[in-house]
N, C-alpha and C positions, 0 to 999 in steps of 0.2 A: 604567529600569522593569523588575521584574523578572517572569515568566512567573503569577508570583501576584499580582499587582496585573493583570491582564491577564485579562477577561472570554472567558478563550479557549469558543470554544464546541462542544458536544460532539457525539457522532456523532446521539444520540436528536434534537439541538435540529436538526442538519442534517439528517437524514431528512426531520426534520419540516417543514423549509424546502422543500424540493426537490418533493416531496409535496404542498405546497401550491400550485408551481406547474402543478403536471401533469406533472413530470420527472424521472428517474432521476438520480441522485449521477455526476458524473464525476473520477474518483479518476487522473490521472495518479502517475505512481512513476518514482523517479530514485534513483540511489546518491549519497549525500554524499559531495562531494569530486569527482565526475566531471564534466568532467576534469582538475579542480581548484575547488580552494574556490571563489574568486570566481565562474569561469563556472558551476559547478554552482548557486550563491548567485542569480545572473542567469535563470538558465533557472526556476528554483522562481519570480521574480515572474512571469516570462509566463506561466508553468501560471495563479498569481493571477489576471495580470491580462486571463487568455484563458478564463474557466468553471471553473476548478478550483472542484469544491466541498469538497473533502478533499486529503489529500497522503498519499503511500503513500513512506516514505524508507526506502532499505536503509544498511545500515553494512557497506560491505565487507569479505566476508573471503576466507579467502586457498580454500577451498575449496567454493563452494556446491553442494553434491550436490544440491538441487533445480532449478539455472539451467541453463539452454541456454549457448550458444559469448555469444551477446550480455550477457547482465548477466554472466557471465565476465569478459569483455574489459573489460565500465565497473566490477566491483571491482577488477580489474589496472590500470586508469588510477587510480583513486582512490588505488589502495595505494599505488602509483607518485606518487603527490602529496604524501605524508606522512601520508592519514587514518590516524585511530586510533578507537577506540569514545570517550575524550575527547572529541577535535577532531570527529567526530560530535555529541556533545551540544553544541557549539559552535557548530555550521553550526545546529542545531535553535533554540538560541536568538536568533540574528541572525533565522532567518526569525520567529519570533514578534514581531519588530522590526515588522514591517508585513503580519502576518494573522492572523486568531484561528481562522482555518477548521482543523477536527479536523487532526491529523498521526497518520499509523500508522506505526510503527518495522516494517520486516521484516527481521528478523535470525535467526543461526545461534543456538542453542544455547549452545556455548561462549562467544560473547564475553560474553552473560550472566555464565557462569559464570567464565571466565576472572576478571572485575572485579567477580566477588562477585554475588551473587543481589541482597540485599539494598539494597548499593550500585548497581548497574543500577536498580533502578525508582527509585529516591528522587533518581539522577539523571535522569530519565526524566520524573519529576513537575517536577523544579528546573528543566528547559529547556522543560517544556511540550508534552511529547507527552502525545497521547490515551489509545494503545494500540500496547501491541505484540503481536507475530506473531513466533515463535519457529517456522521451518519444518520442522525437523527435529525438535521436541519432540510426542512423544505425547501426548494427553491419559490416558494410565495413569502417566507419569512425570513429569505438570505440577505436584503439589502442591505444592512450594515456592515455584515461578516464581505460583500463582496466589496461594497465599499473602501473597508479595510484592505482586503486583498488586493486591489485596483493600487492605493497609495500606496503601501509598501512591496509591490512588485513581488507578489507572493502569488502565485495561479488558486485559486479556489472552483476544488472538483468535486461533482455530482455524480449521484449516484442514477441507473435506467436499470429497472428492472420488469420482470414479465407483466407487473402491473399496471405499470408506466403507458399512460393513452399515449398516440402521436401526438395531439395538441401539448400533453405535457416535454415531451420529447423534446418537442420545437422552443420551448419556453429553456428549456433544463442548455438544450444547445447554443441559445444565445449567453447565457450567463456563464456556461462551464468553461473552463481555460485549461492547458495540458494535459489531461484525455478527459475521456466520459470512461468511469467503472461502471462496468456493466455485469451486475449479478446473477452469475449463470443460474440459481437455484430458487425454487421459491422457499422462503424460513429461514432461518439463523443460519451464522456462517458454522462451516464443519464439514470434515472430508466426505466424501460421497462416492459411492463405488461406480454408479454409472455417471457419463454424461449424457443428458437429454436432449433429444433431437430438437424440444422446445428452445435447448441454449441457443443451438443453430439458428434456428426462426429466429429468436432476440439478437442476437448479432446483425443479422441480416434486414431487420428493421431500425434496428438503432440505424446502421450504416445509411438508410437510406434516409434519413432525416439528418445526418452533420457530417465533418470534413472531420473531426477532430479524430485524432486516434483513438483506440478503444483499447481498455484494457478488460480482461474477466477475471472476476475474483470471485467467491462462496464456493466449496465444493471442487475446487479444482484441485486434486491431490493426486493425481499419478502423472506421469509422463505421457500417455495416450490420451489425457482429457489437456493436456498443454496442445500436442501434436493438433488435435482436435480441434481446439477456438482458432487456433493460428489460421489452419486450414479452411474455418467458416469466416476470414475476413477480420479475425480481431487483431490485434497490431500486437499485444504482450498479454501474460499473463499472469494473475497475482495468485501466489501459493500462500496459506498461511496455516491452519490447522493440523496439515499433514506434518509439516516442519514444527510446529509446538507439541504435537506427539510426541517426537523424539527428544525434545529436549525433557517431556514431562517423564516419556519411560527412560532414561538415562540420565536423573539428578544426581544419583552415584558416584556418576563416574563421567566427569568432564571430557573425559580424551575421547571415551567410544562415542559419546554425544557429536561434539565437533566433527570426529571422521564419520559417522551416520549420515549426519547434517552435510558435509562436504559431498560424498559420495552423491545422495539425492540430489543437489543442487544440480552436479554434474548431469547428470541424467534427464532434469527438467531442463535444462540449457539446451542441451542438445537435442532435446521433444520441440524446440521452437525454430530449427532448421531447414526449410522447405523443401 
């Protein structure tokens, strides 16, 4: 079956789910291939089969100027495994084997361009992602990438952060498509033990400049910092470092990893319940 025969469903239909319940989007994020295809393959069904309402997938590369030491180390294991932006869209397609819930691609710039503008989305479309997130791309230099995204019906998402003027805001709002991520922290991503009353402010000003959903991602790593954005107004929330912890402190031993990994998901799922 292929990703076009496959009523995958999209961010608007999943807001709109989540929303009906009384509850925030919970978006865990993992690099494909970490720390190899199949366990990386394993851990995306417990996100499934533990509250994932969306899936946040990076494609390793070899230098993420916006990651902390932790998604560092999980594109170094991945790299280290064989992935490629290919075998990326590969791990993408097995997971649409058994879930229709949105995938957002978060990748560098180059591997875009590296494998063609063009060809990047129409493979992007062929394996069944939603949308991607290009971290290092400005929205003054996204015209082609949106271009692209625009023809093959692929949502292309921006990034608002604390440094983000309004004028940019307004500019970032017309271009963005199925949510605006909004970076609760300022510096590289990586878990953080408080959340900042600034995240609040940032939410509450994005919100006032677009209609689009918001999700928060950098720093969100307990259940009371999910509870938290939910509660200032953000629609979901993107976990990623606290979950590559656990898979980095349990390379060992697959099972306690997965049930670590499952247990947590459980927990941030239910932090997005109002």
């Amino acid at each position: 079956m292929s990703s076009q025969d496959l009523k995958v469903e999209s961010y608007q239909e999943m807001f709109a789910r989540v929303k009906e319940k009384n509850e925030g989007a919970f978006i865990p994020f993992i690099v494909a291939g970490d720390p190899d295809f199949e366990t990386s393959m394993e851990i995306v069904k417990t996100f499934v089969e533990n509250g994932a309402d969306a899936l946040e997938i990076g494609f390793a590369f070899s230098d993420p100027v916006a990651d902390g030491p932790t998604v560092q180390d999980a594109d170094l294991r991945a790299l280290n495994s064989g992935m490629t932006t290919k075998r990326g869209f590969e791990f993408i397609k097995r997971i649409r084997e058994f879930t229709t819930i949105p995938i957002g691609l978060l990748v560098y710039y180059n591997l875009i361009y590296q494998i063609g503008i063009d060809h990047f989305y129409e493979a992007a479309l062929e394996s069944g992602v939603n949308a991607v997130l290009a971290a290092d791309l400005p929205p003054e230099e996204a015209q082609d990438a949106v271009a692209a995204s625009r023809k093959y019906g692929v949502q292309q998402v921006f990034m608002a952060a604390q440094t983000t003027t309004n004028e940019r805001l307004q500019k970032i709002s017309g271009l963005c498509e199925g949510f605006l991520y909004v970076v609760a922290v300022m510096g590289v991503t990586g878990a953080r033990g408080n959340l900042q009353i600034s995240t609040v402010e940032l939410i509450e000003r994005v919100r006032s400049h677009t209609d689009l959903p918001l999700s928060v991602g950098f720093g969100i790593s307990k259940p009371e910092h999910v509870a938290n954005v939910i509660k200032a107004g953000a629609n979901g929330a993107i976990v990623a470092s606290a979950i590559l912890n656990m898979i980095t402190e349990n390379l060992d031993d697959k099972n306690v990893m997965k049930e670590k990994i499952g247990r947590f998901c459980r927990e941030l799922k239910e932090a997005t319940k109002k």
